[in-house]
N, C-alpha and C positions, 0 to 999 in steps of 0.2 A: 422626474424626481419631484415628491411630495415634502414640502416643508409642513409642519405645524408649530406653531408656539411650545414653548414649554410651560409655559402659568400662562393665566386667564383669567381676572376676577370674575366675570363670568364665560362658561366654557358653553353655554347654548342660548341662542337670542331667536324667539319664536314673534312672529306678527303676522297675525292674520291668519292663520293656517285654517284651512278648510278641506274638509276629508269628505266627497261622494263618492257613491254606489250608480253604475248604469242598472237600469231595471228593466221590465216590459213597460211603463209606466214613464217612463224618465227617472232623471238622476234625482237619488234620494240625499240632502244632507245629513250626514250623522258626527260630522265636527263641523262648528261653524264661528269662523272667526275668532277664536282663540290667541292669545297673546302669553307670553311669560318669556322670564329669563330663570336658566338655573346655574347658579355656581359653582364653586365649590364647599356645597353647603348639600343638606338633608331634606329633601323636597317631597312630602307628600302628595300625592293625587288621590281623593275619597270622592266618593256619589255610588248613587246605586248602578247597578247592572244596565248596562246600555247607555248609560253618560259618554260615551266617548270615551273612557280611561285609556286603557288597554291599544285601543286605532290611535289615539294619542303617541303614545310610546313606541308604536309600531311604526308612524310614519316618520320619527327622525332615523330611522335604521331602512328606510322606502323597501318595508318588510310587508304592503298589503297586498291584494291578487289585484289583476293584471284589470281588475273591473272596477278598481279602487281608484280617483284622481284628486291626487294633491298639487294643493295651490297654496301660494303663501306670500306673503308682503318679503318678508325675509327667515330664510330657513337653515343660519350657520351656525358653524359648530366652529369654535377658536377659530374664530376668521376664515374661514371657510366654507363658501357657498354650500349647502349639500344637497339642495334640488339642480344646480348644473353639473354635479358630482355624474361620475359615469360609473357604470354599473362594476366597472373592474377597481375604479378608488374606492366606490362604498365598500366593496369586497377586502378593502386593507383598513376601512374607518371599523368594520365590524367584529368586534371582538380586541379589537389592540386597541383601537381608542373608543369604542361606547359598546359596553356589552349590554345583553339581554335578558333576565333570569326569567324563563317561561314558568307559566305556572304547576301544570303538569310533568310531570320527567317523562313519562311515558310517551310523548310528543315533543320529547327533546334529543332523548338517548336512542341510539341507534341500536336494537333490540338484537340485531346478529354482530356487533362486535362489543369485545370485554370492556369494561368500563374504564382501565389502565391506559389501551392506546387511542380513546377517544379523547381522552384528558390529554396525553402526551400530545397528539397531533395537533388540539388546540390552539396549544402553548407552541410545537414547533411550524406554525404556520405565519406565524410571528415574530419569534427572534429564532436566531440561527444559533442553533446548538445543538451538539453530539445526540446521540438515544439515551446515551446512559443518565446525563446530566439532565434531559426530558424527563428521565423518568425519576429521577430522585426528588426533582423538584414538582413531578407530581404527586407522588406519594406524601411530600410534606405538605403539598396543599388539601390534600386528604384527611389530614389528619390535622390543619388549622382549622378543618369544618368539624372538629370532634367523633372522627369514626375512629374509634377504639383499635383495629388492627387494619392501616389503611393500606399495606402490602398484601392481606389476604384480598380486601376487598377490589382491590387494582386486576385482581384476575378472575372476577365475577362476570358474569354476565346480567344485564339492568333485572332479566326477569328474576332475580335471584336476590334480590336485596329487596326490601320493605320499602311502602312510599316514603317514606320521611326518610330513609335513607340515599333514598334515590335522587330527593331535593338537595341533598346536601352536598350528591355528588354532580349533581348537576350546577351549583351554585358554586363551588371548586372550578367544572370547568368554564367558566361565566368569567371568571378572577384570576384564573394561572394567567391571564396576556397582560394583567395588570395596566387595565381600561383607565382612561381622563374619565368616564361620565358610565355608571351604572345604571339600567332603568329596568327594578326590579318588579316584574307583574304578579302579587300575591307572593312573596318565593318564601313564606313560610305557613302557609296554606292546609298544607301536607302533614306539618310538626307539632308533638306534644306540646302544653307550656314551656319547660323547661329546655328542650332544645330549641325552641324559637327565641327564647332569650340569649341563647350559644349565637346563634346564625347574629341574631341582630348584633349584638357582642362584635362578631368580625366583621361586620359590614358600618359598625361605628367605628370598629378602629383603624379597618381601611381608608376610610372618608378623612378621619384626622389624622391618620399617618401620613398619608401620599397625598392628601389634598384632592382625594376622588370626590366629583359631584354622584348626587343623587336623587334620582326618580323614581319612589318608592310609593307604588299605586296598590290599594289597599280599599279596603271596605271598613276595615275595622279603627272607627274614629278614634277611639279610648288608646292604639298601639300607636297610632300617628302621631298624639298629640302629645305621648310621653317618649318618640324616640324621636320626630324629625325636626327641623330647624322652621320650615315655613308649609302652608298647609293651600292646597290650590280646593275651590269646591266645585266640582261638576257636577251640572244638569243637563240631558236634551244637548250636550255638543257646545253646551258653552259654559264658560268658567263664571261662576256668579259672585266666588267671593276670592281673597289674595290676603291669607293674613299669619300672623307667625303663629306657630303653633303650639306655642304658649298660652294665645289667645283666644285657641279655638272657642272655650266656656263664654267667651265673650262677641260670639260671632253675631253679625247686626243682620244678615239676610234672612229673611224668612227659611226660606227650603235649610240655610246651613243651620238654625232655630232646630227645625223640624228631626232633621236628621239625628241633633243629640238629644232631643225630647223622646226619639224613639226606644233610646237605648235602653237594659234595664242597667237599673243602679238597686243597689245592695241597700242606700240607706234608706230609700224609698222603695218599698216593694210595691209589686203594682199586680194586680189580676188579670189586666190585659195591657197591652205595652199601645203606646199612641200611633196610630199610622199617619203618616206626614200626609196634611191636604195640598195637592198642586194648584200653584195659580198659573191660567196661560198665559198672563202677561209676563210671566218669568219667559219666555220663549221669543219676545222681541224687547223689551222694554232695558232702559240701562242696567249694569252689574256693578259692584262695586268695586270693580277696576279699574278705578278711574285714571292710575298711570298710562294702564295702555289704551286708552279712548283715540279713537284717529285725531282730535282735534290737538292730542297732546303735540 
């Protein structure tokens, strides 16, 4: 029998976490040493393509292949170990308390079943209740992600619906188990402007309804800094900067400089947009992490 806390001011405590690769060559690192906490608060993760984001979020759910090894100073979730976790608790951690929102639906949904009892089983693999009550309290989750007839759509199959449809219902079945800690990768990637402000809409009123944390990794600086609470910046496998994401306009590291210099902006038009210059000394040298420095 598994207990967990019911509140948590913070629901996840990371130290040191280091993610390699075996290769022909030896082991490659591609996280390295990395620290944070997340709450119950709206945590961004931004850097470009191959930062770590993503193997980030994938190794508190020990989601990576069998050639991936993680190590970590401490790796719990509300007081609980979840690197001595066995493969059959992660199995009850995953989805009732930290869901996943993949980026893709098309590597989420399982393309030979209807989209209705993929969502149902989710949810009854989790709490225990009848089919019928499975299924009504799927279709309303269907339809808090704004699909317009979400009882036609419950008898679809994935290839039959639009990709931004598909996110939505993928991002429905992420939330029917009604998770402690969401760790969303891109999950509006997919979507128009305006239903990307829907998704965001239920996954802000999720976080302040229920008190769900979030880890919401993202490329796009300008969406982070106006939906999440605090902004983590990765480069190369390590976190460089830790600041609220109010703040971001005001970020002191070079690379996080770089990264909104890139952007374009409307009141400055530009003929060509700035490409950010790397320095190698960002790949050993201190971050401006200085809570979670080992010396702390």
């Amino acid at each position: 029998m598994y207990w967990i806390p019911a509140m948590s001011d913070n629901l996840l405590h990371v130290r040191n976490l280091r993610v390699s690769f075996k290769t022909a060559r030896g082991p490659v690192d591609v996280v390295r040493g990395i620290s944070f906490d997340i709450g119950r608060e709206k945590v961004g993760i931004v850097g470009e393509s191959g930062s770590g984001k993503s193997l980030t979020g994938r190794s508190m759910l020990k989601l990576l292949p069998k050639t991936a090894t993680i190590t970590a100073d401490k790796l719990e979730f509300m007081g609980e170990d979840l690197q001595g976790a066995s493969e059959r608790r992660m199995r009850q951690i995953r989805g009732r308390h930290i869901s996943m929102i993949l980026q893709d639906p098309k590597f989420s949904l399982n393309p030979l079943v209807k989209i209705g009892p993929q969502i149902v089983e989710a949810y009854r693999v989790h709490h225990k209740v009848a089919g019928a009550a499975a299924k009504a309290r799927a279709i309303e989750m269907l339809e808090s992600v704004h699909i317009r007839d979400p009882e036609h759509v419950f008898n679809l199959y994935p290839h039959e619906v639009s990709g931004g449809m598909g996110q939505r219902v993928m991002i429905a079945m992420m939330l029917i188990p009604e998770p402690d800690l969401i760790i969303a990768d891109e999950p509006t990637s997919a979507l128009d402007v305006t239903v990307r402000r829907q998704v965001l809409s239920i996954l802000d009123e999720l976080v302040t309804r229920r008190g769900t944390g979030l880890m919401f990794i993202s490329h796009d600086l300008n969406m982070v800094a106006s939906f999440c609470d605090r902004v983590l910046v990765m480069y190369a496998g390590r976190i460089m900067e830790d600041l609220p994401a109010r703040d971001l306009h005001k970020a002191q590291h070079p690379y996080t400089r770089a990264l909104l210099q890139s952007l374009p902006r409307l009141d400055k038009p530009t003929d060509r947009l700035v490409v950010p210059t790397r320095d190698p000394a960002w790949l050993t040298e201190p971050t401006l992490q200085t809570k979670f420095e080992p010396s702390a």
